[in-house]
LONU-835191 format. One record per residue: x, y, z of N, C-alpha, C, O in turn; residue in one letter. Coordinates in steps of 0.02 Angstrom, whole numbers, plus 50000, padded with zeros to 5 digits. Example, Ala and Ser with C-alpha at 12.3 -4.5 7.8 and 13.67 -1.06 7.14 Angstrom:
BEGIN
+-------+-------+-------+-------+-------+-------+-------+-------+-------+-------+-------+-------+------+
!   n.u !   n.v !   n.w !  ca.u !  ca.v !  ca.w !   c.u !   c.v !   c.w !   o.u !   o.v !   o.w ! resn !
+-------+-------+-------+-------+-------+-------+-------+-------+-------+-------+-------+-------+------+
! 50660 ! 49716 ! 50390 ! 50615 ! 49775 ! 50390 ! 50660 ! 49835 ! 50390 ! 50712 ! 49834 ! 50423 !    a !
! 50642 ! 49888 ! 50354 ! 50684 ! 49947 ! 50357 ! 50645 ! 50002 ! 50394 ! 50670 ! 50057 ! 50402 !    s !
+-------+-------+-------+-------+-------+-------+-------+-------+-------+-------+-------+-------+------+
This chain:
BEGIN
+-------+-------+-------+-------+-------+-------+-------+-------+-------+-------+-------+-------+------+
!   n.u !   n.v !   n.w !  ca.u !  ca.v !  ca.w !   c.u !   c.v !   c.w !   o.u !   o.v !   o.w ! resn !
+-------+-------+-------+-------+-------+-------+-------+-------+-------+-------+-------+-------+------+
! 52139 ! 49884 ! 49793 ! 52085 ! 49892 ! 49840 ! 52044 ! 49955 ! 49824 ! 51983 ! 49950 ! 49820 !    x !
! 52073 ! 50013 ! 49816 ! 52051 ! 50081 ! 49777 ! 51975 ! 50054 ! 49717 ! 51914 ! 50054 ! 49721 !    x !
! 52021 ! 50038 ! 49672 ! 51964 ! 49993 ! 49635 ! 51894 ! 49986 ! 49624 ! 51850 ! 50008 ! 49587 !    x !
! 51911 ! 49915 ! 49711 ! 51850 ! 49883 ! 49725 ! 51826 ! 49952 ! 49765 ! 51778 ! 49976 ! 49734 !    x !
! 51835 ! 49976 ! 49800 ! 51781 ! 50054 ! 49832 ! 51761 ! 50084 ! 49789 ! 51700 ! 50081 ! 49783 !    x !
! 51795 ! 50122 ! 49741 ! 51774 ! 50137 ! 49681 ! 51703 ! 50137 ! 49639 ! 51659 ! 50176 ! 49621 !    x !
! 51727 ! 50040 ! 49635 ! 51675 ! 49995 ! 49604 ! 51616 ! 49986 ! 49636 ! 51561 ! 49995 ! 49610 !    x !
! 51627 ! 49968 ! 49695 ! 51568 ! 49966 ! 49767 ! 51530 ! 50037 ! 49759 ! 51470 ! 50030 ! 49746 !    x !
! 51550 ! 50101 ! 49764 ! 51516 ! 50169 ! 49763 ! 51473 ! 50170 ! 49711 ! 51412 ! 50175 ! 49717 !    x !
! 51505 ! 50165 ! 49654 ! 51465 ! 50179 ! 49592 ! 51402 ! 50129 ! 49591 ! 51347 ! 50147 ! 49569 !    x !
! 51416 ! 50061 ! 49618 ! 51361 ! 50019 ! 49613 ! 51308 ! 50053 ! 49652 ! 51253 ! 50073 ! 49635 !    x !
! 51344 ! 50056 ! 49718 ! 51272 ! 50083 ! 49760 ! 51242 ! 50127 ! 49753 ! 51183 ! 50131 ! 49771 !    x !
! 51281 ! 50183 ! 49717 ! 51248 ! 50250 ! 49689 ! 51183 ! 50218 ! 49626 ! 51125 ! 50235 ! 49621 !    x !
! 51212 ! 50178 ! 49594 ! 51153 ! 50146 ! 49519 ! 51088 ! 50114 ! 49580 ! 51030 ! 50131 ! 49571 !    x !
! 51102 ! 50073 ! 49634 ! 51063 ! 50050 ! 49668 ! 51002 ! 50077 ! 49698 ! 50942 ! 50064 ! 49702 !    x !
! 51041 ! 50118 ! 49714 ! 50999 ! 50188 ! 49749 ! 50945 ! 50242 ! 49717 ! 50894 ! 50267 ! 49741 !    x !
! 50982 ! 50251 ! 49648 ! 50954 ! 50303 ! 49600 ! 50886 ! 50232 ! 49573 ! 50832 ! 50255 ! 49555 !    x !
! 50893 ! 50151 ! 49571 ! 50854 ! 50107 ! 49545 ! 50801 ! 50122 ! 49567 ! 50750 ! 50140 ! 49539 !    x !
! 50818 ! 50110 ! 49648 ! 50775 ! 50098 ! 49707 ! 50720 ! 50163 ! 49711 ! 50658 ! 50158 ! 49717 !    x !
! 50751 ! 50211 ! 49707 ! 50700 ! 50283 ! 49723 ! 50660 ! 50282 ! 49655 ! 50599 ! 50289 ! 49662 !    x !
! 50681 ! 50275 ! 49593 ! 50625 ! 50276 ! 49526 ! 50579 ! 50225 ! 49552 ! 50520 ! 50240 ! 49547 !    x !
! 50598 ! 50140 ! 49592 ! 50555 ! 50113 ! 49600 ! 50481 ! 50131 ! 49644 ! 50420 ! 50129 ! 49638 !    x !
! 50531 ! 50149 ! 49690 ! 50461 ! 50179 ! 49751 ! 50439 ! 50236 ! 49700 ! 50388 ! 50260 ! 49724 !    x !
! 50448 ! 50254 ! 49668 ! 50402 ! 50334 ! 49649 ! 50339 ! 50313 ! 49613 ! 50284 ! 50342 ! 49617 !    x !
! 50362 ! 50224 ! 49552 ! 50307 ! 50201 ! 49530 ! 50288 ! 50173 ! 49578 ! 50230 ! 50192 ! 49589 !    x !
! 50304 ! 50135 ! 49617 ! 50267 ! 50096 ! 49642 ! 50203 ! 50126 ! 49721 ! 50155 ! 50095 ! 49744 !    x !
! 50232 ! 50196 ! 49741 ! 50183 ! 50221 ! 49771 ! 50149 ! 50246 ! 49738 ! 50094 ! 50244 ! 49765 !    x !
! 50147 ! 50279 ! 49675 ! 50099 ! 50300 ! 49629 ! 50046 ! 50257 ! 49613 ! 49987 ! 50275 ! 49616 !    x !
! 50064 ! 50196 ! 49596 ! 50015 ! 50133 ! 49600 ! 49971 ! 50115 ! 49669 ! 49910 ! 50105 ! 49665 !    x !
! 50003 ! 50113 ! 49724 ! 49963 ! 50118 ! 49787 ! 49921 ! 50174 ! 49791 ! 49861 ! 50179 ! 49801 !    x !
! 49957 ! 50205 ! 49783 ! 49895 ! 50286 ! 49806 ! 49838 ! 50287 ! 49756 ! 49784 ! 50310 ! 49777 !    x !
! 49841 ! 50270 ! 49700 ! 49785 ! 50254 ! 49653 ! 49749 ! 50194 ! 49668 ! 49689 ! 50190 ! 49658 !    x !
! 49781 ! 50149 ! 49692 ! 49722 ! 50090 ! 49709 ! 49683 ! 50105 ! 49782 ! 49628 ! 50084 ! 49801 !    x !
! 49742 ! 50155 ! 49823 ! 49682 ! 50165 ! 49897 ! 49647 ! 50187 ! 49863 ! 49602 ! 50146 ! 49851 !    x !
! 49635 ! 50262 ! 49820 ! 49567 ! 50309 ! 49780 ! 49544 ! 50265 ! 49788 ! 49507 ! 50261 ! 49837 !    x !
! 49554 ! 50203 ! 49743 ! 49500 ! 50186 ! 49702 ! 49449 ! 50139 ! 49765 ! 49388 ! 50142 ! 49770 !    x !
! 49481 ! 50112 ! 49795 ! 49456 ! 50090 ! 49862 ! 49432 ! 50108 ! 49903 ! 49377 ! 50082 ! 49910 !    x !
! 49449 ! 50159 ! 49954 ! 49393 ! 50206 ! 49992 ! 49339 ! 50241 ! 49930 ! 49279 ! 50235 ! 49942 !    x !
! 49350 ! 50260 ! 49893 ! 49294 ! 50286 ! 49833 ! 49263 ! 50218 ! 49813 ! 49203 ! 50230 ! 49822 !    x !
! 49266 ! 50159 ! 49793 ! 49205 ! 50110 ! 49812 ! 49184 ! 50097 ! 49865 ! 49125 ! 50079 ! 49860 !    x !
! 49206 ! 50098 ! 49931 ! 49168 ! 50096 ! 50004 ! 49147 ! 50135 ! 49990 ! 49103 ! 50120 ! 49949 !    x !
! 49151 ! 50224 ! 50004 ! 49114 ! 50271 ! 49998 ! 49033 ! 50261 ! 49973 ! 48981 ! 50272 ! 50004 !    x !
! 49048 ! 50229 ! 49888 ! 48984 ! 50221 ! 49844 ! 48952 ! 50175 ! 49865 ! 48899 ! 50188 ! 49893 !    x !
! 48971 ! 50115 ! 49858 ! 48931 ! 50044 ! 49863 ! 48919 ! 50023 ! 49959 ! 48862 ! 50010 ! 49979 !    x !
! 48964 ! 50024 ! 49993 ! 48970 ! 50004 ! 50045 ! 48921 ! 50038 ! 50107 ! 48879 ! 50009 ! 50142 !    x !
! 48947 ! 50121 ! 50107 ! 48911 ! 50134 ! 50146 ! 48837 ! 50176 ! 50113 ! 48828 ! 50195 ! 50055 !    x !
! 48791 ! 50180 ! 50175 ! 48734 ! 50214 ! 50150 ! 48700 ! 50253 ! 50210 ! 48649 ! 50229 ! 50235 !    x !
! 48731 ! 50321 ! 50235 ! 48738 ! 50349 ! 50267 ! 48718 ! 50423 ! 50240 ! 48742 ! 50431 ! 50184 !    x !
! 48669 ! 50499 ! 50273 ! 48678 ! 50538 ! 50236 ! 48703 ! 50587 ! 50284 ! 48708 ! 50583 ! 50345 !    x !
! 48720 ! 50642 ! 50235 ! 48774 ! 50718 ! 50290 ! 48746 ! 50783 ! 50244 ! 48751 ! 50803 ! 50187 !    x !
! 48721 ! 50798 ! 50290 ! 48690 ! 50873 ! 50276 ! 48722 ! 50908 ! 50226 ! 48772 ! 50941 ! 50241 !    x !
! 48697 ! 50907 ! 50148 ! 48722 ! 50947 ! 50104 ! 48776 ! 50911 ! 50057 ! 48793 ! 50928 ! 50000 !    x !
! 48796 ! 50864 ! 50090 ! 48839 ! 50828 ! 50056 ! 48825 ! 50735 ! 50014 ! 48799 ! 50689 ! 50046 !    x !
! 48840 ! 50732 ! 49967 ! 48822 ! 50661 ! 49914 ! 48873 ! 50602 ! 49935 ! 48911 ! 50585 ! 49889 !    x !
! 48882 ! 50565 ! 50000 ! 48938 ! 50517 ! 49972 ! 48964 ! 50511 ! 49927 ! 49020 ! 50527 ! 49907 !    x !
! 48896 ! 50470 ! 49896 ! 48907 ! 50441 ! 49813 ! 48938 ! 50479 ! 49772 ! 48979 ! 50448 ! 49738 !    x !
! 48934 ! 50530 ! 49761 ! 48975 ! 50566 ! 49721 ! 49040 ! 50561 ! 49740 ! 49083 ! 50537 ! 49703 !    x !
! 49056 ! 50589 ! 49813 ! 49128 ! 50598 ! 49833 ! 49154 ! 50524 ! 49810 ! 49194 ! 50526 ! 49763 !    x !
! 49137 ! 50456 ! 49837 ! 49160 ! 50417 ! 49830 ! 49166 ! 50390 ! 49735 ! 49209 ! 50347 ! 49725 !    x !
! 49130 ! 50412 ! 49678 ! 49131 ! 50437 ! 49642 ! 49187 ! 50449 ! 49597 ! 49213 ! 50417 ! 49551 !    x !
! 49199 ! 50513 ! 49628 ! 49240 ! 50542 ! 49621 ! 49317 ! 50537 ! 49627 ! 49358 ! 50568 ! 49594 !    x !
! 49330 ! 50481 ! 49688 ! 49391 ! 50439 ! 49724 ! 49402 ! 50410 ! 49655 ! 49445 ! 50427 ! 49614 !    x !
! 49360 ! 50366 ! 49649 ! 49365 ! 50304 ! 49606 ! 49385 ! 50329 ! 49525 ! 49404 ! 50290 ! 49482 !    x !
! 49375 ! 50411 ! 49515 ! 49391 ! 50412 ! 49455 ! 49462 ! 50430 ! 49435 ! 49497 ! 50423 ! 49384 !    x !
! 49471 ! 50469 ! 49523 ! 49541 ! 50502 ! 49518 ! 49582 ! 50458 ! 49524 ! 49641 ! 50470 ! 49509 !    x !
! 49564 ! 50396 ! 49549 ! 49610 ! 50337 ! 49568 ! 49628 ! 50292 ! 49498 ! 49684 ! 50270 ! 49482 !    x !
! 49573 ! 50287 ! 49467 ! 49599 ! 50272 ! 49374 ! 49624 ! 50317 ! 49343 ! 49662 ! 50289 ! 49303 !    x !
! 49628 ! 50401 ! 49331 ! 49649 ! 50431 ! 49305 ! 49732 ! 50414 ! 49334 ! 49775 ! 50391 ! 49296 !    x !
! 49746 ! 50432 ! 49418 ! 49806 ! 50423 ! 49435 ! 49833 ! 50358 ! 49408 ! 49884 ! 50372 ! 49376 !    x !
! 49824 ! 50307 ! 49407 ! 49828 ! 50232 ! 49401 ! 49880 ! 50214 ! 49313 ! 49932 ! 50186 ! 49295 !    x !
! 49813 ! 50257 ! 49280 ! 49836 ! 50269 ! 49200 ! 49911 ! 50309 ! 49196 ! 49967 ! 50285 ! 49186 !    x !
! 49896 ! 50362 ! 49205 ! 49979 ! 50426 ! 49238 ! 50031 ! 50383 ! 49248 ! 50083 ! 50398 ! 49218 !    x !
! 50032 ! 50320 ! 49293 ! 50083 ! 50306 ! 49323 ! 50093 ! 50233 ! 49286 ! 50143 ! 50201 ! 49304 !    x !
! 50056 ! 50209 ! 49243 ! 50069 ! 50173 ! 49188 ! 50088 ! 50168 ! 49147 ! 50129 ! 50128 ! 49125 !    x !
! 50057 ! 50216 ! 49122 ! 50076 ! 50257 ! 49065 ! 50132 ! 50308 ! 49051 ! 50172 ! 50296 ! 49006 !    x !
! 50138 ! 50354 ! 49081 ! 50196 ! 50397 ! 49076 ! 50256 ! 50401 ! 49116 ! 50312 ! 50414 ! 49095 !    x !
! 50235 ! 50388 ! 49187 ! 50296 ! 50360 ! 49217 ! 50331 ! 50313 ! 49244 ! 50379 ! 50319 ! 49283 !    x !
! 50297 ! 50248 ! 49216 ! 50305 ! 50190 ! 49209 ! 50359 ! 50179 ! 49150 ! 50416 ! 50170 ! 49172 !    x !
! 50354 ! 50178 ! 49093 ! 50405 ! 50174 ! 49052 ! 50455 ! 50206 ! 49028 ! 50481 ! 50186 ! 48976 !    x !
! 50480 ! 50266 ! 49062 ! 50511 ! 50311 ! 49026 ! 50579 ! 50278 ! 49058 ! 50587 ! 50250 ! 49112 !    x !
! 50618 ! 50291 ! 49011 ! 50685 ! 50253 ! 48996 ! 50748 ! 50304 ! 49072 ! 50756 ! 50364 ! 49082 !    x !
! 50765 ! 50266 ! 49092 ! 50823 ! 50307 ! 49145 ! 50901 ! 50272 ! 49106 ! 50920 ! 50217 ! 49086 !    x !
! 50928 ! 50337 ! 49109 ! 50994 ! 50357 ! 49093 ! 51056 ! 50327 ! 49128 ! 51093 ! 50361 ! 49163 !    x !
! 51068 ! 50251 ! 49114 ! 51136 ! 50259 ! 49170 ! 51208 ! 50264 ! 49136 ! 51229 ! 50231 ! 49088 !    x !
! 51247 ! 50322 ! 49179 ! 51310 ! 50329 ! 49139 ! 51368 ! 50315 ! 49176 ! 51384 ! 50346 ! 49227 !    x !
! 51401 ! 50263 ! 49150 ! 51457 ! 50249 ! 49178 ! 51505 ! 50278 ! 49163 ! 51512 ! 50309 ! 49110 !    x !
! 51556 ! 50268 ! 49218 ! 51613 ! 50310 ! 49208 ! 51676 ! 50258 ! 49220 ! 51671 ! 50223 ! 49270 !    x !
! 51748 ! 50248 ! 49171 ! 51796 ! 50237 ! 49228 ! 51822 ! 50279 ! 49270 ! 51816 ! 50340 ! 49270 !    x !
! 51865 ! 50231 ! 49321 ! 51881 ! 50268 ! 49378 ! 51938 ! 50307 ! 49313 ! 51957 ! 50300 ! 49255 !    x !
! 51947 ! 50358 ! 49382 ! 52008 ! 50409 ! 49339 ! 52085 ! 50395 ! 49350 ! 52129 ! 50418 ! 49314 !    x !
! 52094 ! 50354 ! 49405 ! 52148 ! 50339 ! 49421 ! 52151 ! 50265 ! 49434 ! 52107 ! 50240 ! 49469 !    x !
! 52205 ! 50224 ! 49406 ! 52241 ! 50171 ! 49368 ! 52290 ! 50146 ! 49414 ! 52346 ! 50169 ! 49399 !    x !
! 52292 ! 50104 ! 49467 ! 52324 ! 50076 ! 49496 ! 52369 ! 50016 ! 49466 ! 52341 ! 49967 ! 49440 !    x !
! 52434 ! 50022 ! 49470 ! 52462 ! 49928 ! 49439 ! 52479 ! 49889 ! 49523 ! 52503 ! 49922 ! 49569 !    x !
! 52461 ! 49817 ! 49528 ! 52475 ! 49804 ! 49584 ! 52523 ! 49741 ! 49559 ! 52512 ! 49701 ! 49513 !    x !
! 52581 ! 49744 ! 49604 ! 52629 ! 49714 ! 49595 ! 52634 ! 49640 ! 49649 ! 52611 ! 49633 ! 49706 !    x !
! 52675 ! 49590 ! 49605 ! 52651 ! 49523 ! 49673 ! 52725 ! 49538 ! 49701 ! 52773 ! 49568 ! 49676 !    x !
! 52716 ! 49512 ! 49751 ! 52786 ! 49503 ! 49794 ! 52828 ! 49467 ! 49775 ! 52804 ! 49440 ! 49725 !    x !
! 52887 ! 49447 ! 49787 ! 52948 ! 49409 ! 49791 ! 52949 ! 49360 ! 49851 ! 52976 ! 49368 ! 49906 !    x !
! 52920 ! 49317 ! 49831 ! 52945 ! 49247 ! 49872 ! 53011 ! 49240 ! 49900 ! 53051 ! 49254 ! 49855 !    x !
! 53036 ! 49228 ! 49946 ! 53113 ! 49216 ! 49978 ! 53107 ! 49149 ! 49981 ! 53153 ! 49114 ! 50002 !    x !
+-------+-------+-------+-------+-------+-------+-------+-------+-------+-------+-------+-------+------+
């Protein structure tokens, strides 16, 4: 039974360590597609002006940081290889069957 807990821990530990690389790309990808999204409303959508300030630009500007981010998280931390190292357990159980009467 030792073992299977053992076996169960380590899995969920690999599960876990999967799971968090996943969300890290995969919010990286969201947060680059909102940019890029409020930064086309910004440009195309609305047409509104504010004292001193360019929408168009700001929104612009969304849209570029949102491809630059987009690329980043494609590109570099999208493929980089994760390390998994297994271990055996350290301790070796023999389990013995019973004696039938």
């Amino acid at each position: 039974m030792a073992f299977v807990s053992v076996h169960a821990a380590r899995v969920s530990r690999l599960l876990s360590r999967a799971l968090a690389a996943w969300k890290e790309t995969l919010m990286g990808i969201g947060a680059s597609i909102f940019l890029i999204v409020i930064g086309a409303i910004l440009t195309f959508a609305l047409d509104f002006d504010i004292a001193g300030i360019d929408i168009d630009v700001i929104g612009v500007i969304l849209m570029i940081g949102g491809v630059v981010g987009l690329i980043f998280t494609a590109l570099i931390w999208g493929p980089r290889k994760r390390a998994v190292v297994t271990r055996e357990p350290t301790e070796h159980r023999a389990v013995e069957e019973r004696a039938e009467f």
